[in-house]
C-alpha positions in Angstrom: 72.9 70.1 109.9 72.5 66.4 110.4 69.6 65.2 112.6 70.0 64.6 115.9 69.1 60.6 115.7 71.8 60.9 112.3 74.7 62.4 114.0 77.3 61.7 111.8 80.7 63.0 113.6 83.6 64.2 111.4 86.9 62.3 111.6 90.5 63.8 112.3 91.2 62.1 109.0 88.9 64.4 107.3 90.3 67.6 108.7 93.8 66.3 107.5 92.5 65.4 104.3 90.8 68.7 103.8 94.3 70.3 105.0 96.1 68.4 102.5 93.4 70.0 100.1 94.3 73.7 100.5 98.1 73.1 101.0 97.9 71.0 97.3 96.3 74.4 95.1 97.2 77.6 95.0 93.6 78.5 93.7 91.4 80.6 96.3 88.3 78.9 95.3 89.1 75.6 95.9 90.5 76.2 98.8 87.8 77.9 100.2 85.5 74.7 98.6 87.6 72.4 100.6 87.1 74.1 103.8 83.5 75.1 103.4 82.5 71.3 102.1 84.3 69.8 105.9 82.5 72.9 107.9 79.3 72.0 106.2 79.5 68.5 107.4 80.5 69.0 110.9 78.4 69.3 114.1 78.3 72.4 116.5 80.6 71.2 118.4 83.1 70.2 116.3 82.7 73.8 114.1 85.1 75.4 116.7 88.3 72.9 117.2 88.1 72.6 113.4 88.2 75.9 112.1 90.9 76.2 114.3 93.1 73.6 112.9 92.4 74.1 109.4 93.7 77.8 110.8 96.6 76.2 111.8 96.7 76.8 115.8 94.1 74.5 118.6 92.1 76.9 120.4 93.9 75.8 123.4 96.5 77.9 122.9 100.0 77.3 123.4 99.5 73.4 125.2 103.2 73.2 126.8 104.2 70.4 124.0 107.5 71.5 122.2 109.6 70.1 120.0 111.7 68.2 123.1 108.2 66.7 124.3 107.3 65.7 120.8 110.6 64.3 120.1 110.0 61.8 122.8 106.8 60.8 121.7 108.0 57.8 119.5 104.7 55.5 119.0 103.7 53.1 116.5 100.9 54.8 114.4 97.2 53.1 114.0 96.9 51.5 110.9 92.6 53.1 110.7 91.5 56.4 110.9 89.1 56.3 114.3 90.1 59.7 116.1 86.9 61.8 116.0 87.3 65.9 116.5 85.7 65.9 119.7 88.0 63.7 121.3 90.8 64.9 119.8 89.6 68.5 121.3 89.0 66.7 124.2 92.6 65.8 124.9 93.8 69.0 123.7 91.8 70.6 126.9 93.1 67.5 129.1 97.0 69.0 127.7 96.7 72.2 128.2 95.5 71.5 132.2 98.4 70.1 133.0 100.5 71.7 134.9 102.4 71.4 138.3 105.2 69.3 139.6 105.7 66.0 136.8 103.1 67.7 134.4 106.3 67.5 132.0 105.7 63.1 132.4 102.0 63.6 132.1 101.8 65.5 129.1 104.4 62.8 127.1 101.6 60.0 128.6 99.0 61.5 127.3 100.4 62.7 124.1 101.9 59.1 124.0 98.1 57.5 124.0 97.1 60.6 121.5 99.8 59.5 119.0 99.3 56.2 119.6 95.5 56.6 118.1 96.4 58.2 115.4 97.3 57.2 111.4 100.4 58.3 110.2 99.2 61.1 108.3 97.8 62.1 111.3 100.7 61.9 113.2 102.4 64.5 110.7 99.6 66.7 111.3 99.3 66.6 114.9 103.3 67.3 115.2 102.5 70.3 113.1 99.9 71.4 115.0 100.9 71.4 118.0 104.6 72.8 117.3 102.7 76.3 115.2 104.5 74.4 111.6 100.6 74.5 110.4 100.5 77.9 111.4 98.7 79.4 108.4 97.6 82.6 109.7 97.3 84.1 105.9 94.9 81.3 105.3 92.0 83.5 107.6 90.8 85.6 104.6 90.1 82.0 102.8 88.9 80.7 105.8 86.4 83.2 106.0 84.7 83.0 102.5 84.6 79.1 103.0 82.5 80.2 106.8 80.2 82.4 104.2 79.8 79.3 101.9 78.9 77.0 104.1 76.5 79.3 105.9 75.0 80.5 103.3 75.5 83.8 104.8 77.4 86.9 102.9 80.7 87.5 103.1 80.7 90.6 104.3 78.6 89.6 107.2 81.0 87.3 108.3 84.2 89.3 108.3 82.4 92.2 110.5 81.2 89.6 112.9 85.0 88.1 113.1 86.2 91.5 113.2 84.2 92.8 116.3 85.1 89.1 118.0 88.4 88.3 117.4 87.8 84.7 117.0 87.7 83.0 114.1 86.5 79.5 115.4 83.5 81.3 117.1 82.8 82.9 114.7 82.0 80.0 112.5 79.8 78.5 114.7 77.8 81.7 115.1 77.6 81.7 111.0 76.8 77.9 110.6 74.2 77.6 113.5 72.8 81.0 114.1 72.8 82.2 110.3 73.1 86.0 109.3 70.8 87.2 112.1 73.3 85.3 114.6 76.1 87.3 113.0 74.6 90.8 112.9 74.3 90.5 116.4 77.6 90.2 117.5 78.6 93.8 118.3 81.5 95.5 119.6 82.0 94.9 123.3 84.0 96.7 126.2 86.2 94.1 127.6 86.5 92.2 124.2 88.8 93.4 121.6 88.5 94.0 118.1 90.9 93.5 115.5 92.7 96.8 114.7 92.4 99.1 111.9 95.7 99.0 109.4 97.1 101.7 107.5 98.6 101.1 103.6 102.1 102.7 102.8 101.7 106.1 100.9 103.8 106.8 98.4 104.5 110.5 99.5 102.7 113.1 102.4 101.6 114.8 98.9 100.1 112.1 97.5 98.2 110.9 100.5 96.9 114.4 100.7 95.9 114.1 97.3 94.2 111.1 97.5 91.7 111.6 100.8 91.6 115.4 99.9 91.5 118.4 103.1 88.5 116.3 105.4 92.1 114.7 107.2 93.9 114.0 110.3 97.7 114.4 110.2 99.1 112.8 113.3 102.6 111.2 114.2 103.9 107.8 113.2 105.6 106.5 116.0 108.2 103.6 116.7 106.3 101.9 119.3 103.7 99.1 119.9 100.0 99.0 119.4 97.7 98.6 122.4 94.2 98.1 122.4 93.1 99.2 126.4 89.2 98.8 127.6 88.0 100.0 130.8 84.6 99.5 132.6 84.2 101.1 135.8 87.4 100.1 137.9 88.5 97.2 135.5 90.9 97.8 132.7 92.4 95.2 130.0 94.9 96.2 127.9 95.5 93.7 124.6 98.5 94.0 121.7 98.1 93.9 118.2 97.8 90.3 118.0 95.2 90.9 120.8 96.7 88.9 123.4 96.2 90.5 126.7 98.9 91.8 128.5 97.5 93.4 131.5 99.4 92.4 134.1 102.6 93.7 132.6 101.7 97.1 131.8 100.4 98.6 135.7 100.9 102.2 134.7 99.1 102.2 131.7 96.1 100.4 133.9 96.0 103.0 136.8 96.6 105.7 133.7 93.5 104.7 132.3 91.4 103.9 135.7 91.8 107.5 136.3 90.6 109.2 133.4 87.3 111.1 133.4 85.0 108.5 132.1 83.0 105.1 133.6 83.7 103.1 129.8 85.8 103.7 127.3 87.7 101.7 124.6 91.3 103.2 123.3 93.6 102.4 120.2 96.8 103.7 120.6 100.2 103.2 120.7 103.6 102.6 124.0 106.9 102.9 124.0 109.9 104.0 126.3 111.2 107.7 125.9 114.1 108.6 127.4 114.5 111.2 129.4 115.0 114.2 126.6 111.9 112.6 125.4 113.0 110.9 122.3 112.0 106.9 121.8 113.8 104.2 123.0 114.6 101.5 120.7 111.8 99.7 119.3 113.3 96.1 121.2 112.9 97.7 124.3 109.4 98.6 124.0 109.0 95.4 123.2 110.7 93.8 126.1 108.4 94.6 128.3 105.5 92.3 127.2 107.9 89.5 127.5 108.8 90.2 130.9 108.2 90.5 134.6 110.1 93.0 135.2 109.4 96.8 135.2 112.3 98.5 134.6 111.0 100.7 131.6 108.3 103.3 132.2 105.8 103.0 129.4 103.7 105.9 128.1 100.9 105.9 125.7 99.9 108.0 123.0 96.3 107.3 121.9 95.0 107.8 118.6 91.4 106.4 118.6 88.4 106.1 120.8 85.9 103.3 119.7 83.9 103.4 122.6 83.1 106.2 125.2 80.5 105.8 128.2 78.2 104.0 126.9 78.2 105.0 122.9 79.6 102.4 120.5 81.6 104.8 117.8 83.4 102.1 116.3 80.6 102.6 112.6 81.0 106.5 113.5 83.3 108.7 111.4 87.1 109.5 112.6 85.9 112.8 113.8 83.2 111.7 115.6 85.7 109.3 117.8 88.3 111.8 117.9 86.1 115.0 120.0 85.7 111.5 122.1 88.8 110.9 122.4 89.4 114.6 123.5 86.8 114.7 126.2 88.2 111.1 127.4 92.1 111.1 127.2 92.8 114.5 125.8 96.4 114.7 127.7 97.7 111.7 126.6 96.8 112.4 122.3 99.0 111.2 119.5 100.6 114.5 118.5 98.9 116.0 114.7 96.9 118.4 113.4 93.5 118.2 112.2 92.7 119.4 108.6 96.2 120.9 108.1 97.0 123.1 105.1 99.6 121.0 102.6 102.3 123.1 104.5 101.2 122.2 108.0 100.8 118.6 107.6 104.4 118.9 106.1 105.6 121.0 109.2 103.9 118.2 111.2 105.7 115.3 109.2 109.3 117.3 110.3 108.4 117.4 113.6 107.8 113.9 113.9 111.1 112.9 112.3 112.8 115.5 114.4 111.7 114.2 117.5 113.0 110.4 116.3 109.8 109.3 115.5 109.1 107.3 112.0 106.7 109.7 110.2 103.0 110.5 110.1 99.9 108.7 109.4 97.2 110.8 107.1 93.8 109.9 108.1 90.2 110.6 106.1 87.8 112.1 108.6 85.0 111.0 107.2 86.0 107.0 107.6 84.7 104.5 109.9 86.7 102.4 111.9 87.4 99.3 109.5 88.6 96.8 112.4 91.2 94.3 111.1 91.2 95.8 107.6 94.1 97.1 105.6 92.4 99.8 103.3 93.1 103.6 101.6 91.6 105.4 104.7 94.6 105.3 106.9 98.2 106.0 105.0 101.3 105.7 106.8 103.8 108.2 105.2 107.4 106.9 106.4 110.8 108.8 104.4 112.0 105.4 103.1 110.4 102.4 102.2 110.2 99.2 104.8 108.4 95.6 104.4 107.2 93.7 107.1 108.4 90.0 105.4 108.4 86.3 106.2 112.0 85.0 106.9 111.7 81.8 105.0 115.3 80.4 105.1 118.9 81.4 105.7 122.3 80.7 105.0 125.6 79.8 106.8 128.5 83.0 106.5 131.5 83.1 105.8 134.5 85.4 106.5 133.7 87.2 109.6 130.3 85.5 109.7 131.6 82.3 109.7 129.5 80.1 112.3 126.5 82.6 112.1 122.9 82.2 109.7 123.4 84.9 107.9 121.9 86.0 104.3 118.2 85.5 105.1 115.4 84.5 102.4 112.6 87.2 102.6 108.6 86.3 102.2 106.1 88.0 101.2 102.5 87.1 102.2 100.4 84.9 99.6 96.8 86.7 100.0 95.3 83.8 98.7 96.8 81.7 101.7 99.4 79.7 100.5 103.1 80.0 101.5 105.0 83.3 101.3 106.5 83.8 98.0 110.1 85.0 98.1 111.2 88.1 97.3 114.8 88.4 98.1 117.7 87.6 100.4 119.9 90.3 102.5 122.5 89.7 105.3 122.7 93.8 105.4 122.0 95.8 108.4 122.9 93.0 110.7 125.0 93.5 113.9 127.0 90.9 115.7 124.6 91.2 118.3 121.6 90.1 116.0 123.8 87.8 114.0 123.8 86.0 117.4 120.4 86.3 117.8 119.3 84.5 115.1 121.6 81.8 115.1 120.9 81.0 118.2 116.6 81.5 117.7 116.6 79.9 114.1 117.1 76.2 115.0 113.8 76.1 116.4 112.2 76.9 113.3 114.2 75.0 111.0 111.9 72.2 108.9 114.6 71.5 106.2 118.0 71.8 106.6 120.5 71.8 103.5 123.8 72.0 104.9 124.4 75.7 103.7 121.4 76.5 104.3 117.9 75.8 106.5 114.5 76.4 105.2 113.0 77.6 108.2 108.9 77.8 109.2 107.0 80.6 108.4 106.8 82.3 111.6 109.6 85.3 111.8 108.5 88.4 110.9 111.3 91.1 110.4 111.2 94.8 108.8 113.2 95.7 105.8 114.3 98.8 104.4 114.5 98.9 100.8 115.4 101.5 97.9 112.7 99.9 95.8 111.7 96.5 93.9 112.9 95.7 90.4 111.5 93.0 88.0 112.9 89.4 88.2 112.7 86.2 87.1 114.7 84.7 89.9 111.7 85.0 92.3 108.7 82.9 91.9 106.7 86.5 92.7 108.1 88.3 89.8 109.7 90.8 91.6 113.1 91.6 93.9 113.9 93.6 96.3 116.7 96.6 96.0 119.4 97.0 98.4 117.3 95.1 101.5 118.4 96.5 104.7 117.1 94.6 108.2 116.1 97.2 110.4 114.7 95.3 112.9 112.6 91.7 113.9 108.7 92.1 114.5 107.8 90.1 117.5 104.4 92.2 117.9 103.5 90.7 114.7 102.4 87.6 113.0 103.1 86.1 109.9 99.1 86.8 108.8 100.1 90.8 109.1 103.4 90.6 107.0 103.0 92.6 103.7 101.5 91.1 100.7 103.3 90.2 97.3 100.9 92.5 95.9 102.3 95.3 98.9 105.9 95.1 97.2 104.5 94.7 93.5 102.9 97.9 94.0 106.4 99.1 94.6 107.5 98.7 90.9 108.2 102.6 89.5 105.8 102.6 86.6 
């Protein structure tokens, strides 16, 4: 770092240059030079705010400035760079305060005198910003490496430290001020929530067995959403995937939890709406009822994991370690499975899922730690077809009976190196009239290009697909296609940075 008596403070511009930088190559390691060359020049308190725009998203959150407030921003740019970070960061904070009778006026004034400080090119990237266009969520594992760089630190230190915090902006500062030590002492936390454990896509129950041997859990896959719920004492927090807390909607899964026979404990599991035979409501509503005030749908959990347990942290223990926790804290309310099942009994428990309307089972090594916010071999999902959580990128205008509705959307899959999703494929299958409505009436507020027949829309959709398969192509710029693409179903519980990987649906090819 700079001296004090030197301060040097970094520019807007040069977070908007740097930006430029990593949208320009496709190359990992210049991007992660770019980024790591900006945090190594910035002070402690800009390290936050701009890891968090380079991420694409202010750590303000959502600051109450849509499209309709930016449209009526209309200022003449500067014509010199003199925004600094900190004051930038500082009017975010001023934005996102605003609130109250007239805090629609307010917010235009002060993004108004924002604007009106700004170059053009910063203009473009402020409008991005603040309307989630920069949103480049994919960008965290580059993001990362760049934190190690610049640091000096190892990699791997850094991702378990973001892992166990959730942050990515705090993060950074931990690694670029406090060094390695600083990062080895973040630890997992009851009332903080850690990124969750992902599964990969088996090809078969056989082959999953095959691959993490008899030391497994066999446990149902079910069509609901993820919670991660802490409790200490009388307080309990319950957080989605995308960990964004959703407490106040989800009472009986609070009080569920309060009275369990424990003081502290951390769950992972998963909620949805049975009706009453039992069986699963749809997946939407599930899904409606962290979107809404109202309680209509009883929610029940099924928990799958315990990482922490009066006092003990299990999150580095083995799966069977966490699971006789998980017993002795929430044994009634247990993801249905068995536990080192012969091949035959984990296939009688893969037809008992199905039967009961459920989407399959996950096969789990024993033996594995709990690898927070990684995607790895130790948890498989084992589902009877295949599906894709893609990127919709684009779609078209219909015709015939879909004349008037965007139909025939453009499929992404995730760039792991950060840049945009590379298509796959388009479909307009598996859509009802009811969703065909949907989306013509959501996808105008994405659109950043629009061609007449069709709109290029911002990477922020995520929706499932069923496919038969992928083929080889040289239609896509990936390589590959998708075979008889089905939409089953939009993903609101997930971002664009959890969508499947071009490498996901490459590993799809038969041979």
């Amino acid at each position: 770092m700079t001296p004090g008596w030197l301060t040097q403070t970094v520019l807007l511009a040069e977070v908007v240059a740097t930006s430029a930088a990593v949208g320009a190559t496709r190359s990992r390691t210049a991007k992660a030079a770019a980024l790591a060359a900006l945090l190594r020049a910035a002070e402690p308190e800009e390290i936050e705010p701009a890891t968090a725009w380079l991420a694409g998203e202010p750590r303000q959150g959502r600051l109450g400035a849509g499209w309709r407030t930016l449209a009526s921003v209309d200022v003449a740019p500067a014509d010199a760079a003199s925004l600094q970070v900190i004051d930038v960061e500082a009017r975010l904070d001023a934005l996102a305060a605003t609130a109250g009778p007239g805090s629609t006026a307010r917010r235009t004034k002060q993004l108004t005198a924002l604007f009106g400080a700004a170059t053009q090119d910063e203009q473009r990237f402020l409008r991005r910003l603040l309307t989630g266009e920069l949103r480049q969520g994919a960008l965290e594992g580059v993001m990362l490496e760049a934190v190690a760089a610049a640091a000096d630190v190892p990699a791997a230190t850094v991702r378990r430290a973001f892992m166990l915090s959730g942050r990515l902006p705090e993060t950074a500062r931990t690694a670029l001020v406090g060094g390695a030590a600083a990062l080895d002492a973040v630890v997992a936390t009851v009332g903080r929530p850690v990124r969750p454990m992902l599964a990969s896509p088996a090809e078969s129950l056989e082959s999953a067995l095959a691959e993490l041997g008899a030391e497994v859990s066999v446990e149902f896959k079910l069509d609901g959403a993820r919670v991660q719920v802490h409790r200490d004492g009388d307080v309990v927090r319950v957080w989605t995937r995308t960990l964004n807390e959703v407490t106040e909607r989800v009472p009986e899964l609070v009080e569920l939890v309060r009275g369990l026979p424990c003081r502290s404990v951390v769950l992972d599991g998963e909620t949805l709406a049975l009706h009453d035979d039992g069986r699963p409501r749809p997946f939407q509503e599930t899904a409606s009822r962290f979107g809404a005030d109202v309680h209509e749908l009883l929610l029940r959990p099924f928990f799958f994991d315990c990482l922490h347990l009066d006092g003990d942290d299990l999150i580095d223990e083995p799966l069977h370690v966490r699971l006789a926790a998980l017993d002795r804290a929430a044994d009634e309310h247990r993801m249905p499975g068995a536990l080192r099942p012969s091949s035959d009994e984990a296939a009688a428990v893969l037809e008992r899922a199905l039967d009961a309307g459920h989407e399959g089972v996950m096969v789990k090594a024993l033996d594995a730690p709990y690898a927070a916010g990684r995607r790895g071999r130790a948890w498989q999902k084992v589902k009877p077809v295949h599906t894709l959580d893609l990127v919709v990128i684009g779609a078209e205008w219909g015709y015939g009976r879909r004349t008037g509705s965007l139909s025939n959307i453009h499929l992404g899959a995730r760039d792991p190196d950060g840049g945009e999703p590379i298509m796959v494929g388009k479909t307009f299958k598996g859509m009802t009239d009811a969703l065909l409505a949907w989306q013509t009436e959501t996808f105008p507020h994405y659109i950043h290009d629009d061609r007449g027949h069709e709109v290029l829309l911002r990477p922020e959709l995520v929706v499932e697909i069923e496919l038969d398969g992928v083929q080889r192509s040289p239609r896509y710029p990936g390589g590959v296609a998708l075979r008889f693409a089905r939409v089953q179903r939009y993903r609101p519980d997930k971002t664009p940075a959890e969508a499947d990987t071009i490498d996901a649906v490459r590993a799809l090819l038969r041979g």
